[in-house]
C-alpha positions in Angstrom: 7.1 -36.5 0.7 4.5 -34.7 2.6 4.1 -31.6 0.1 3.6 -29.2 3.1 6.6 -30.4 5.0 8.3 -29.7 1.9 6.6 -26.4 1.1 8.1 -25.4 4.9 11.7 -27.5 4.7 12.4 -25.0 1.2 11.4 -22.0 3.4 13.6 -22.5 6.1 16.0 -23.8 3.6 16.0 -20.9 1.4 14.9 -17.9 4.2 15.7 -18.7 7.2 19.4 -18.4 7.7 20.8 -19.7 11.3 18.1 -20.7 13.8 19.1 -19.6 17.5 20.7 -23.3 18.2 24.2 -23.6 17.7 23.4 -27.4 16.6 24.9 -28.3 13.3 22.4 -30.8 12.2 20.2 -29.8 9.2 17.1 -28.5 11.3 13.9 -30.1 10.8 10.2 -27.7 11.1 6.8 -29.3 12.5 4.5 -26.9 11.0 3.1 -24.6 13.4 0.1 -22.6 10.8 -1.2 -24.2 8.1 0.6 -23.3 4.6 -1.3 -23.6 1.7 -0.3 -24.3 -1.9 1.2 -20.7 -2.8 -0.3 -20.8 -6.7 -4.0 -20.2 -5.0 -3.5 -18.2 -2.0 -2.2 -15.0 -4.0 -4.7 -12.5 -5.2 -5.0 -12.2 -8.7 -2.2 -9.7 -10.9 -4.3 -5.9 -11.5 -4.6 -5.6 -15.2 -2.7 -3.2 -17.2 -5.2 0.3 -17.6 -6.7 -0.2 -21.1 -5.6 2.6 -23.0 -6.6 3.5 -26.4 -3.3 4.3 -28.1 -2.6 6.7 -30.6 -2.5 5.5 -34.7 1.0 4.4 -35.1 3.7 6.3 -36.7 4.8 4.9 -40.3 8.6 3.8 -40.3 9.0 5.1 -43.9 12.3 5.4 -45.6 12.8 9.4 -44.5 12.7 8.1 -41.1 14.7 4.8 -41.9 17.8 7.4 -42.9 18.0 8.4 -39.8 20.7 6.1 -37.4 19.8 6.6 -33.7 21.1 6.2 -30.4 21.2 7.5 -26.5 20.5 11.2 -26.4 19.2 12.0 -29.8 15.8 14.1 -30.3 13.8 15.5 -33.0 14.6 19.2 -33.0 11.4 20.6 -32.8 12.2 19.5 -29.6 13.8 22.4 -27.0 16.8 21.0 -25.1 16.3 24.1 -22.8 12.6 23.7 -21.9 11.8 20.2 -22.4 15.0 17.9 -22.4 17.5 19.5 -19.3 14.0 18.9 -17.4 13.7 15.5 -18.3 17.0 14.7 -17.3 17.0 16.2 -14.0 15.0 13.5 -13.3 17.4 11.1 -13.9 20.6 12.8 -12.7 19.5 14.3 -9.5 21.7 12.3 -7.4 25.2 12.7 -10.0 26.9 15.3 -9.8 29.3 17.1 -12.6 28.4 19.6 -14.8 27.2 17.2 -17.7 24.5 15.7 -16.0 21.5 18.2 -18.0 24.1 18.4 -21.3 24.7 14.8 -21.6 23.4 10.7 -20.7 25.4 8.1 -19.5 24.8 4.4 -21.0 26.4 1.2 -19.0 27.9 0.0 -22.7 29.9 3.5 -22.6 32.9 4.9 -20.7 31.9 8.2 -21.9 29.4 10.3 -21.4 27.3 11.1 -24.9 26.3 14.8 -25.8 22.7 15.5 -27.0 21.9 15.7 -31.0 19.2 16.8 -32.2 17.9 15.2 -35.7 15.8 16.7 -38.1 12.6 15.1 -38.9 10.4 12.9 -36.3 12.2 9.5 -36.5 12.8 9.2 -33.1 9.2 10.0 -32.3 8.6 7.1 -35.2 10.8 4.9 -33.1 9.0 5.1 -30.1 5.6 4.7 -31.4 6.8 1.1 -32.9 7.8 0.3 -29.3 4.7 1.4 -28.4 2.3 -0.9 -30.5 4.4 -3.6 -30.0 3.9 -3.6 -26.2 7.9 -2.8 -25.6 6.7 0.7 -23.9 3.7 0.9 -21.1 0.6 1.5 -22.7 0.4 5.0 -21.2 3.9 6.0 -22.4 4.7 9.7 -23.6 6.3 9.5 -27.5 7.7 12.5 -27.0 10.8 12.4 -29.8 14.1 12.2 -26.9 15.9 8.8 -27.4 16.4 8.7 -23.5 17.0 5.5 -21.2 13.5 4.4 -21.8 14.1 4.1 -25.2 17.3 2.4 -25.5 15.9 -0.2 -23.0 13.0 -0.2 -25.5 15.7 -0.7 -28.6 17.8 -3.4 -26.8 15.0 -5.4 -25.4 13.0 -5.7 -29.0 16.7 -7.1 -30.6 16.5 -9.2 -27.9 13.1 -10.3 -28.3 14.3 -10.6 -32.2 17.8 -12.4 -31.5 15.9 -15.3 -28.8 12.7 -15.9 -30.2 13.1 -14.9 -34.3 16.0 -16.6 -35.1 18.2 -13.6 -35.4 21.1 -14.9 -33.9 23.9 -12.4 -35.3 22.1 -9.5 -33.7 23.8 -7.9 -31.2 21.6 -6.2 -28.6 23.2 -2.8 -28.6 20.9 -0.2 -28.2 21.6 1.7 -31.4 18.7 1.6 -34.4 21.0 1.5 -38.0 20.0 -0.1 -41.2 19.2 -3.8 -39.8 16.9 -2.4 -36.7 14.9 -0.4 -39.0 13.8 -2.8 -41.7 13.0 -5.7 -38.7 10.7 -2.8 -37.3 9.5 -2.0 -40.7 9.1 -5.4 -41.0 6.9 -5.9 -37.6 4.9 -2.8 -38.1 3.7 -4.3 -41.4 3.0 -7.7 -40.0 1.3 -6.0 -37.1 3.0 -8.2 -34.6 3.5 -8.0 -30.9 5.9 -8.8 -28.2 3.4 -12.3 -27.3 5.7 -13.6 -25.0 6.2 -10.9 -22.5 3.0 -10.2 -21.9 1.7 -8.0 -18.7 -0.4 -8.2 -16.2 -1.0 -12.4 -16.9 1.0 -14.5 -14.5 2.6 -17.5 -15.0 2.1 -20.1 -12.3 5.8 -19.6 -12.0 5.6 -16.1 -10.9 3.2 -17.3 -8.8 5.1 -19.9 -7.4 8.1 -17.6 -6.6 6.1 -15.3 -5.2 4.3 -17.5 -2.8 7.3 -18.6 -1.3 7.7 -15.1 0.3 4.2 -15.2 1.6 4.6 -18.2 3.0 8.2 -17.3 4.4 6.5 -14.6 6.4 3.4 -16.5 7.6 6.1 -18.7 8.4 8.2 -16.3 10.4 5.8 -14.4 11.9 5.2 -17.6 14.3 7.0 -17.7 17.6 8.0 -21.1 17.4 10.2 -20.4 14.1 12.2 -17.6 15.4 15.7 -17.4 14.0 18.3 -15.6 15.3 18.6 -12.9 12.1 15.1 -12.7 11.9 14.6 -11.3 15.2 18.1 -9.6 15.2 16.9 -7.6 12.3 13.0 -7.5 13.6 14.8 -5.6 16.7 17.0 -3.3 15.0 14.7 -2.0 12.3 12.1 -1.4 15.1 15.0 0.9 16.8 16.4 2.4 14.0 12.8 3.5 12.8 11.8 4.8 16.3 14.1 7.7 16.1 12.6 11.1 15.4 12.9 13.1 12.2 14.5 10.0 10.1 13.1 8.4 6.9 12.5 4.6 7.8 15.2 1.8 7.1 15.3 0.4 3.9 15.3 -3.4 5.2 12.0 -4.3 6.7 10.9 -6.5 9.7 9.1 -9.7 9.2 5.2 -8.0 9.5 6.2 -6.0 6.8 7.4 -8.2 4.4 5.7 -7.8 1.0 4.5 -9.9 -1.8 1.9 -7.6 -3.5 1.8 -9.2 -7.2 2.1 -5.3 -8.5 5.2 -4.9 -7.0 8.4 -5.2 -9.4 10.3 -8.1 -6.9 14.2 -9.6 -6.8 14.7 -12.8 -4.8 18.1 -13.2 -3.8 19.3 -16.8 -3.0 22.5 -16.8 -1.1 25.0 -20.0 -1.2 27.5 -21.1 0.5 27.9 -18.2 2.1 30.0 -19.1 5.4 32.9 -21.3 2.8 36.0 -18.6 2.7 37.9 -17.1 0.3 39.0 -13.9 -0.9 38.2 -14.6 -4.4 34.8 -15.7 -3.9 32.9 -17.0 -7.1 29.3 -15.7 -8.7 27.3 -18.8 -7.7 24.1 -17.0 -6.4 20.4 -17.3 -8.2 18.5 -14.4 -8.7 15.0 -14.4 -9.4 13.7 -11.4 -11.0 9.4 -11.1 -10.9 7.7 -8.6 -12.8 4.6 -7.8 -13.9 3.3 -11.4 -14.1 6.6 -12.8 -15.6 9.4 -14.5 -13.9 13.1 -14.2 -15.6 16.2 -15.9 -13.3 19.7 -14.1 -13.2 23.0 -15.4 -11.4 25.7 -13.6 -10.0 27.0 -13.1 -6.3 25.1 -11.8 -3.3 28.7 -12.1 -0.7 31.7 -9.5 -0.6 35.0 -10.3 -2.0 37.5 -8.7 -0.5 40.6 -7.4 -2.8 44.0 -4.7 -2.1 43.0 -2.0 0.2 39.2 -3.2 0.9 38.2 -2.9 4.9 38.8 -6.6 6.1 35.4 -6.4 8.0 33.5 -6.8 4.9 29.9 -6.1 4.5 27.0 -8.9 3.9 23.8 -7.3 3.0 21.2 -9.1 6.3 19.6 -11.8 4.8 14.8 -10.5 4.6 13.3 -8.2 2.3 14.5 -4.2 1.5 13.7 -1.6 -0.8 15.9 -0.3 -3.6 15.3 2.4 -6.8 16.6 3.1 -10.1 19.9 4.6 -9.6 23.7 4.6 -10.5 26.8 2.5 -9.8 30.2 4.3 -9.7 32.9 2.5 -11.6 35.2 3.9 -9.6 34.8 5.7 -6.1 38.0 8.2 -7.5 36.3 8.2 -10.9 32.8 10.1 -10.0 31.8 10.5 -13.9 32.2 6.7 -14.7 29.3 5.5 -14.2 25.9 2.9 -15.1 22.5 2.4 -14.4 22.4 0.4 -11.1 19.5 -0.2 -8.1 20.5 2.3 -4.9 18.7 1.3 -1.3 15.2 3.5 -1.5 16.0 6.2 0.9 18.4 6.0 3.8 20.0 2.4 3.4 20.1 -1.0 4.1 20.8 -3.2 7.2 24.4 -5.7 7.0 26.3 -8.1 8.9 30.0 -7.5 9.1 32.5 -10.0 8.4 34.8 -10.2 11.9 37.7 -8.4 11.0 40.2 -10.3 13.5 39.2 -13.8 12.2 38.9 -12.5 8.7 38.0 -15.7 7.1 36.1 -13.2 4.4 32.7 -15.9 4.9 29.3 -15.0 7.0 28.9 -17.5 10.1 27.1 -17.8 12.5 29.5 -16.0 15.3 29.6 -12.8 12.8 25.7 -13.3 12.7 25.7 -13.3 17.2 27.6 -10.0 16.8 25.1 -8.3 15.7 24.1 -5.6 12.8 26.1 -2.6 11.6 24.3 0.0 13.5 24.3 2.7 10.9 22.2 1.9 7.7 24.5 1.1 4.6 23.7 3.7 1.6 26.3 2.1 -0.8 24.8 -1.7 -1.2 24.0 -1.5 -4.6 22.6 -3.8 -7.2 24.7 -3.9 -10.1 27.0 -5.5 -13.0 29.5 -8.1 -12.1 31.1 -8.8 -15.7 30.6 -11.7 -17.7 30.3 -13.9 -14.4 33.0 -16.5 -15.0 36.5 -16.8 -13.6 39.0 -19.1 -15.4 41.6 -18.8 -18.4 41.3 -15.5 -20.3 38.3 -14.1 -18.4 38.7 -11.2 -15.9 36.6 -11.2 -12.9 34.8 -8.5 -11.9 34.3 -8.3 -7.6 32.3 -6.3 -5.1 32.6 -5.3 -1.1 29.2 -6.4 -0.7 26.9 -5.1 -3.5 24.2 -7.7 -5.0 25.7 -8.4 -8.4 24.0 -10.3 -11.7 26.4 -11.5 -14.1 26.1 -10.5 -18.2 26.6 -14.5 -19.9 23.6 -15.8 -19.2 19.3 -15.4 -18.0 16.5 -18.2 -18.6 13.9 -16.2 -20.3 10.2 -16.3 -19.1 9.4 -19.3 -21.0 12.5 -21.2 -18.1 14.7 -21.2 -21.7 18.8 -20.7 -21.3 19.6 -17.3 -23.0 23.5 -17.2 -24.1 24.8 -13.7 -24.4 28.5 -15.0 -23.6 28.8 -13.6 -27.9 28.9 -10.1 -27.2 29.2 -9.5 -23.2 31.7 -7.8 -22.0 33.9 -9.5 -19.2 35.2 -6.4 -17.4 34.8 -2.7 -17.9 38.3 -2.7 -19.9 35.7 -4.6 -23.1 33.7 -1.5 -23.0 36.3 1.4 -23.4 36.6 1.6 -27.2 32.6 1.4 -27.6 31.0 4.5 -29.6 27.9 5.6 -28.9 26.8 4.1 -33.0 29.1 1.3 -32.1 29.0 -0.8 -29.2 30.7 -4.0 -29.8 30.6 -5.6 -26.1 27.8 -4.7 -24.1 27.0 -5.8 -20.4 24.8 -8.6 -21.4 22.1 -10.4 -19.2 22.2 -7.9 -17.0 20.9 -5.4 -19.6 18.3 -7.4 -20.3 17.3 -6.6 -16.1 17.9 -3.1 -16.0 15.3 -2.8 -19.0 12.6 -5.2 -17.8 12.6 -3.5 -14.7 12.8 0.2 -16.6 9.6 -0.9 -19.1 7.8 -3.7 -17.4 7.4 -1.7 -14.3 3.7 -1.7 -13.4 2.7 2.6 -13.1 3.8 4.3 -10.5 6.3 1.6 -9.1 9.6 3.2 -8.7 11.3 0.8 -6.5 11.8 -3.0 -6.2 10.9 -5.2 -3.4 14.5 -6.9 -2.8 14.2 -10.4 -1.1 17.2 -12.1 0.0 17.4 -15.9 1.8 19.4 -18.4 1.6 20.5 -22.4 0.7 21.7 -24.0 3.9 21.4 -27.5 2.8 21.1 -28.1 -1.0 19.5 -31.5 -0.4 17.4 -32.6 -3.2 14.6 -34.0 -1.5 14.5 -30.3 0.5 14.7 -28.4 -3.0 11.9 -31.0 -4.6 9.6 -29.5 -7.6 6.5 -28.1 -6.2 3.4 -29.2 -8.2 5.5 -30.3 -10.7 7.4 -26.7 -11.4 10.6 -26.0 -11.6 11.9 -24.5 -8.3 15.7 -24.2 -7.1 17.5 -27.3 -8.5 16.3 -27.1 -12.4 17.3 -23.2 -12.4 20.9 -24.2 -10.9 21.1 -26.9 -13.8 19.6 -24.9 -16.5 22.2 -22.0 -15.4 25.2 -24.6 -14.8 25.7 -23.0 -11.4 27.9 -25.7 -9.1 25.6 -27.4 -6.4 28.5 -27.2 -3.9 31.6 -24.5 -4.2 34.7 -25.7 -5.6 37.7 -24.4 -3.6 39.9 -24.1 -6.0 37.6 -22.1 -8.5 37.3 -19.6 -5.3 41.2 -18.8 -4.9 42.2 -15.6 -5.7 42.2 -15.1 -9.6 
């Protein structure tokens, strides 16, 4: 096959949603602009600032007494001056009367107070993280064990459980006995994190991320107009034009992004317009940061469930902006809580299901109606359980919130990770977890929300959110590029169904 029809036939495949034509025949693109190979038309990754980093702290066997978790801090620390700061940060948008008192972990139903603990072993534990390359080179060891830190902690058992051979380790968060003598152990051996590296892209990352440049060279060309392209093109131009208001969080075509230093989530959307009120978590997600490429699944379509509004919302298929932020549980249950992506500023842009034909699927007549008009503030990025529905598993849903599942990632080296051991499959496996004892945790997905915590490059505090979809799932359409794995492998390596099965979508 022609490699740049094949480069263009995956864009409009996996971008390009409905074009204007109401023909059902897979469309076929004669390339307008020339689209070269995306591995050499992106500019090269910015280094990480080399920083000269302070002499490491010894983990000695003072410090190695010490078991520590979320919201611990050497007391010569001041919760008053230093600490209640810090966390104001974190909390401005919860509200309650814990939020400068207390943290709130997703592998908790409870909120956890803040100990103090004598000595400097928490500072201890941070510079490990440090010299191991788990924290930015520029980080602060300050001595508070906040969300930095735990991501720190779960992402280096990680590292030990998937590439060390420390299969029994549970990724939890919480440094005891067995956490201190493998960082004991490291700091010794003076090793290093050598597989997450930053600032050195794979020609995956580059791959991935060269589809989005070429989707908007591709766009941006009259003769490839689509009718949600120029929909949203038109909306966001009005929406933006009003006076005194914070731009849209979902951007038109011109200002679509793929800047290397950006932290960027592709979104690929399946079989979006099959119904069902039960839908399944058979989406890809592609998560690219900081030179490294790491591939979630989950569900990027509503399910609808009880009292939900029938005109459910699908988040417009182009690229938006989201932040760290927090997921409520429960919109009656304010205090229950996790660490989720929010849209930047003042929401995104969605398509509503048609409430009279309610056939809870995104088509093409609820694309011709046209855009919510008011920018949705409560299309999240968050937890979806363990991912599966079947016997003994309890689904998790969403009213349209992008959603990554906890069983499974493939790792940066395109390697199937297995958390299905220890991830929860609802919020119910996470009630009788302690903050010194967390038996279920939420899995793969903590795994994102600490890459994209740590591996941030400095001073990004959003993600570059890009969703599209699969309209045809034909393999000579999804063919390897340069002999790399693209959209097929991924849906094989993750054991995601190439076509929906109607039964598996029924109500569970």
């Amino acid at each position: 096959m022609n490699f740049i029809k094949t480069i263009l036939d995956l864009l409009l495949s996996i971008f390009g949603g409905k074009k204007k034509t109401t023909k059902t025949t897979t469309p076929t693109v004669e390339p307008p602009v020339t689209i070269s190979d995306p591995v050499d038309t992106l500019p090269p990754t910015p280094p990480e600032p080399t920083v000269q980093l302070p002499d490491p702290i010894p983990i000695t066997e003072e410090v190695m007494k010490q078991t520590l978790s979320l919201a611990n801090y050497d007391d010569h620390l001041s919760a008053d001056d230093y600490i209640k700061p810090f966390l104001r940060q974190y909390h401005t948008r919860i509200s309650g009367t814990k939020k400068l008192s207390h943290m709130r972990s997703g592998d908790l139903f409870e909120w956890v107070p803040l100990r103090g603990k004598s000595g400097n072993s928490v500072k201890a534990l941070q510079s490990f993280l440090l010299h191991v390359g788990l924290f930015p080179p520029d980080a602060e060891c300050d001595g508070f064990f906040g969300y930095g830190t735990q991501a720190g902690v779960r992402l280096f058992q990680e590292y030990n459980r998937i590439y060390e051979g420390k299969s029994t380790i549970v990724p939890d968060g919480v440094v005891g006995k067995g956490t201190w003598g493998l960082m004991k152990e490291w700091q010794e051996a003076g090793k290093k994190v050598d597989k997450w590296t930053r600032g050195k892209p794979t020609a995956d990352f580059k791959r991935w991320l060269g589809l989005i440049e070429n989707a908007k060279k591709h766009y941006l060309d009259p003769a490839n107009a689509h009718l949600i392209t120029e929909t949203v093109n038109k909306e966001v131009a009005s929406i933006n034009a009003q006076s005194g208001q914070k731009p849209v969080d979902t951007f038109e075509v011109k200002d679509w992004t793929s800047d290397p230093k950006d932290v960027h989530l592709i979104g690929i959307r399946r079989n979006e317009d099959k119904g069902g009120k039960g839908r399944i978590n058979d989406d890809v997600f592609v998560l690219l940061i900081n030179g490294m490429v790491f591939k979630f699944w989950g569900s990027t379509d509503p399910k609808q469930k009880g009292g939900a509004r029938q005109d459910e919302a699908f988040l417009v298929e182009g690229q938006h902006k989201f932040r760290f932020g927090w997921h409520n549980v429960s919109a009656a249950k304010k205090d229950k809580l996790y660490q989720g992506l929010n849209p930047y500023q003042r929401g995104v842009l969605v398509f509503r299901d048609d409430k009279i034909t309610n056939d809870n699927s995104l088509t093409e007549a609820d694309i011709k109606k046209g855009l919510d008009k008011t920018p949705n503030t409560t299309i999240n990025i968050h937890w979806t359980g363990i991912g599966r529905i079947g016997q003994n598993e309890r689904p998790t849903w969403s009213v349209g919130c992008q959603v990554l599942a906890g069983e499974s990632y493939v790792d940066n080296d395109g390697k199937l990770i297995d958390c299905s051991g220890f991830a929860a499959f609802g919020s119910a496996d996470i009630q009788n977890n302690s903050a010194s004892n967390i038996k279920k945790t939420k899995g793969a997905y903590n795994v994102f929300t600490d890459l994209v915590l740590l591996f941030r490059p400095k001073d990004v505090d959003y993600i570059i959110y890009t969703l599209g979809r699969d309209d045809t799932m034909q393999i000579d359409t999804l063919a390897k590029l340069d002999g790399g794995e693209i959209l097929v492998d991924t849906l094989q390596t993750l054991n995601l169904p190439f076509e929906i099965d109607p039964e598996a979508a029924k109500d569970a």
